[in-house]
C-alpha positions in Angstrom: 0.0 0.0 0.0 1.3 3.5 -0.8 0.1 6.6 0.6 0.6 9.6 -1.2 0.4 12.9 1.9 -0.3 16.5 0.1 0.4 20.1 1.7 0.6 23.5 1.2 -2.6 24.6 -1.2 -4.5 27.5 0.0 -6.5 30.8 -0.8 -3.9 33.3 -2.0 -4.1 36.8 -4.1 -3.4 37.0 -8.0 0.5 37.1 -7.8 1.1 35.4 -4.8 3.4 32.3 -4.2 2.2 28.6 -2.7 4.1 25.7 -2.5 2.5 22.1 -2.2 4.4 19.2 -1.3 4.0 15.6 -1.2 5.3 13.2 0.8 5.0 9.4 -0.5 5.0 6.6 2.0 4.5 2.8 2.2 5.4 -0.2 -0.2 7.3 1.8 -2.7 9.3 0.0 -5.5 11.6 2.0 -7.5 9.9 5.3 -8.5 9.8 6.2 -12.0 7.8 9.9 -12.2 6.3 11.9 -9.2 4.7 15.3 -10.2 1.4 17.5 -10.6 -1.9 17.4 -12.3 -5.2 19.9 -11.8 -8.3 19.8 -12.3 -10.7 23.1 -12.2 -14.5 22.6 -11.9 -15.9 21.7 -15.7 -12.2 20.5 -16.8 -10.3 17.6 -17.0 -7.5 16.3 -15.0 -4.6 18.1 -16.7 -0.4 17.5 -16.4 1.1 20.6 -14.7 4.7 19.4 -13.6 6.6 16.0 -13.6 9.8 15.1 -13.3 11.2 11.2 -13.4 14.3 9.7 -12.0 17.4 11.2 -13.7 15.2 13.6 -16.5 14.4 16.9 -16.9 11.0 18.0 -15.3 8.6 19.0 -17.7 5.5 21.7 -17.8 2.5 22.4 -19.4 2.7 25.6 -21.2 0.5 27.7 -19.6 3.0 27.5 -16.1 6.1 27.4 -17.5 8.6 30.4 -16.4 6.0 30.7 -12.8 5.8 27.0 -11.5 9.4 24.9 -10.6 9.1 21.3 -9.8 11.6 19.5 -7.6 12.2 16.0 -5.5 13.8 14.7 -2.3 14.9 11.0 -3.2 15.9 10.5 0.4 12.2 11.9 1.4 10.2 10.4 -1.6 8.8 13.6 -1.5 7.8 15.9 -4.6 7.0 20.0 -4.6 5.5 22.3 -6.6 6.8 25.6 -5.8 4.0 28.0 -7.5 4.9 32.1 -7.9 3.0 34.5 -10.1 -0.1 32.9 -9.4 -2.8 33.7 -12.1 -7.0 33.0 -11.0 -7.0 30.4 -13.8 -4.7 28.4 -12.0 -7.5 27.6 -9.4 -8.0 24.2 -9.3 -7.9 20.6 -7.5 -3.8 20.0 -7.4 -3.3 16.3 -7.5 -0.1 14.6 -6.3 0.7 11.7 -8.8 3.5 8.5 -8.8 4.7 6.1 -10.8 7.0 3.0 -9.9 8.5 0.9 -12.7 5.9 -1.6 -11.8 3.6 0.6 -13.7 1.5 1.4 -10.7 0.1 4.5 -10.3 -0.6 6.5 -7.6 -2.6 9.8 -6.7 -2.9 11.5 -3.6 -6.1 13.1 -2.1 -5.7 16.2 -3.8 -5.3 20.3 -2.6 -7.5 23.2 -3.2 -5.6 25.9 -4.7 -7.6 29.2 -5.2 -6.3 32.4 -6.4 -8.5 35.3 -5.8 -8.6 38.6 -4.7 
C-alpha cells in the first residue's frame, strides 16, 4: 500500500506564491515519475509538472517560467513551488506516482484558489 500525503494549497491573491508538497510513503518499489496534475470545476485532469528519476522536469505551457518542480529522493517527497499565481490556476492539485511496476498513484488532492 502507498500513501501519497499532500500540503501546502490554500486561498492566495493573483501574484502570490504557494508551495505544495508531497510526501509518499509505504510499499514503494523504484519510483519512476512523481509530479502535478489539476483539475478546475468543468475541466479535465490536466499534467502541470513531472519530473522522473534522472530527467528533466517538464511543464505544461501555460505554467512554464511561474511554476518549478523539484524532488527529495531520500524523502520520496515531490513539490511544486508555485509564484505568479494567475486566477485560472484555481483548481484541485493532485499529487501523482509512478514505480516501474507501472502502478500508479494519486494523492487526495489540494484546493488551490487564487482570488482577490
Amino acid at each position: 500500500q502507498v500513501q501519497l500525503v499532500e500540503s501546502g494549497g490554500g486561498l492566495v491573491q493573483p501574484g502570490g506564491s504557494l508551495r505544495l508538497s508531497c510526501a509518499a510513503s509505504g510499499s514503494i518499489f523504484t519510483i519512476y515519475t512523481m509530479g502535478w496534475y489539476r483539475q478546475a470545476p468543468g475541466k479535465q485532469r490536466e499534467l502541470v509538472a513531472r519530473i522522473r528519476t534522472g530527467g528533466s522536469p517538464n511543464y505544461a505551457d501555460s505554467v512554464k517560467g511561474r511554476f518549478t518542480i523539484s524532488r527529495d529522493n531520500a524523502k520520496n517527497t515531490v513539490y511544486l513551488q508555485m509564484n505568479s499565481l494567475k486566477p485560472e490556476d484555481t483548481a484541485v492539485y493532485y499529487c501523482h506516482l509512478g514505480v516501474v511496476t507501472g502502478s500508479i498513484y494519486w494523492g487526495q488532492g489540494t484546493q488551490v484558489t487564487v482570488s482577490s
